[in-house]
BAPATI-66535 format. One record per atom (N, C-alpha, C): residue in one letter; x, y, z. Coordinates in pm, whole numbers, plus 50000, padded with zeros to 5 digits. Layout:
BEGIN
AXYZ...
END
This chain:
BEGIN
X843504299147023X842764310246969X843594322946984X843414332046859X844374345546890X843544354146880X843514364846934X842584378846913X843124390646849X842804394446766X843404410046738X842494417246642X842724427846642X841824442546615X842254445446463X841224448046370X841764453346267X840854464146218X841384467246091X840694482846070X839334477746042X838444482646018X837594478445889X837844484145752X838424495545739X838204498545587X839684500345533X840714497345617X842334496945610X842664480745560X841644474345660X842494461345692X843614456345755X843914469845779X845534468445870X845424464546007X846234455146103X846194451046234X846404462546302X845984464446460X846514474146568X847614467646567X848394474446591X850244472546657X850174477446778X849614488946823X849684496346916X848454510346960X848634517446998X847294530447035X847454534746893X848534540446844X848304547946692X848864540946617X849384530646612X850424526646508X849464511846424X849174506646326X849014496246206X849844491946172X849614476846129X850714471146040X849954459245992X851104456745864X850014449245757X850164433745802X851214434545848X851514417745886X850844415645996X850124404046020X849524403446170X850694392946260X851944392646197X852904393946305X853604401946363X852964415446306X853254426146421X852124431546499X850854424846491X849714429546555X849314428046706X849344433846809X848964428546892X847974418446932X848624410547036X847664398347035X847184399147163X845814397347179X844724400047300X844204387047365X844294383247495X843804374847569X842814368247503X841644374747504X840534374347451X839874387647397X838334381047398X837904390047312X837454400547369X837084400147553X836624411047579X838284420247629X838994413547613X840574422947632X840584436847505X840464428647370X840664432747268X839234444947271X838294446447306X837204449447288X837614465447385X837924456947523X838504468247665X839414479047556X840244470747530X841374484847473X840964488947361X840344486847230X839754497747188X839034504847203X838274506147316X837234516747382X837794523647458X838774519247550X839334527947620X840674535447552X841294526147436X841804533947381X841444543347245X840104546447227X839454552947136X840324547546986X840494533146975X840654529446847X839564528346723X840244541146617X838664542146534X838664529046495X836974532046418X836854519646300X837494506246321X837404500546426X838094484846432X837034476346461X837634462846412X836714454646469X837644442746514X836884433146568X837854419846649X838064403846548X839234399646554X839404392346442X840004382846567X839464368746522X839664355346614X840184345046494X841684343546501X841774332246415X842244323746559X842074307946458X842044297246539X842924285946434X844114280546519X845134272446377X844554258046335X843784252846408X842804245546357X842204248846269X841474258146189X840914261646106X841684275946023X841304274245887X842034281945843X841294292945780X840184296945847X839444309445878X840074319245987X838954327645924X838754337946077X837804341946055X837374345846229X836054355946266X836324369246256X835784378046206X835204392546225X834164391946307X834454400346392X833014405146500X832954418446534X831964423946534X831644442246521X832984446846669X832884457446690X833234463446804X832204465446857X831724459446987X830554460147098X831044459747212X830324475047262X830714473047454X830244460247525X829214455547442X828904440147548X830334435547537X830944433447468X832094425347451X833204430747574X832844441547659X833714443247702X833684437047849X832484427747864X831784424948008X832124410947991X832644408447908X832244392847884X833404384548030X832624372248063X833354368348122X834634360948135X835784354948230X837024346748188X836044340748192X837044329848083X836984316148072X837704310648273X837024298748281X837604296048388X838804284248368X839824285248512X840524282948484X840734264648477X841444254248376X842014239448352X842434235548520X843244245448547X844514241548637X844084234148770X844604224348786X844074210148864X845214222649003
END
């Protein structure tokens, strides 16, 4: 699963605090979703929302920008 932030009315990925880009191989990529959620609030990123693609499927999620999202818990950890 990958996480990253995009505009809503740009469509363009976060790259960084001020910077976009159209390729989302220059987009930053977020742990998860409450990572992605943390830094646009704390980094006052306008108008974004959180985009979850998954290479199994050849969708993606849009999901609003919500402070719940920023509580959410880890996943716990595989590691034997």
């Amino acid at each position: 699963m990958r996480v990253f932030l995009r505009s809503i009315n740009t469509r363009l990925y976060c790259a960084s605090r001020d910077e976009w880009a159209v390729a989302i191989t220059e987009a930053l990529l977020f742990g998860s979703v409450g990572q992605a959620a943390r830094f646009a609030f704390d980094e006052k990123v306008p108008g974004a929302e959180i985009v979850v693609r998954c290479d199994l499927l050849e969708q993606e999620v849009a999901l609003p920008l919500l402070s719940e999202w920023c509580d959410l818990p880890q996943p716990a950890s595989t590691a034997n």
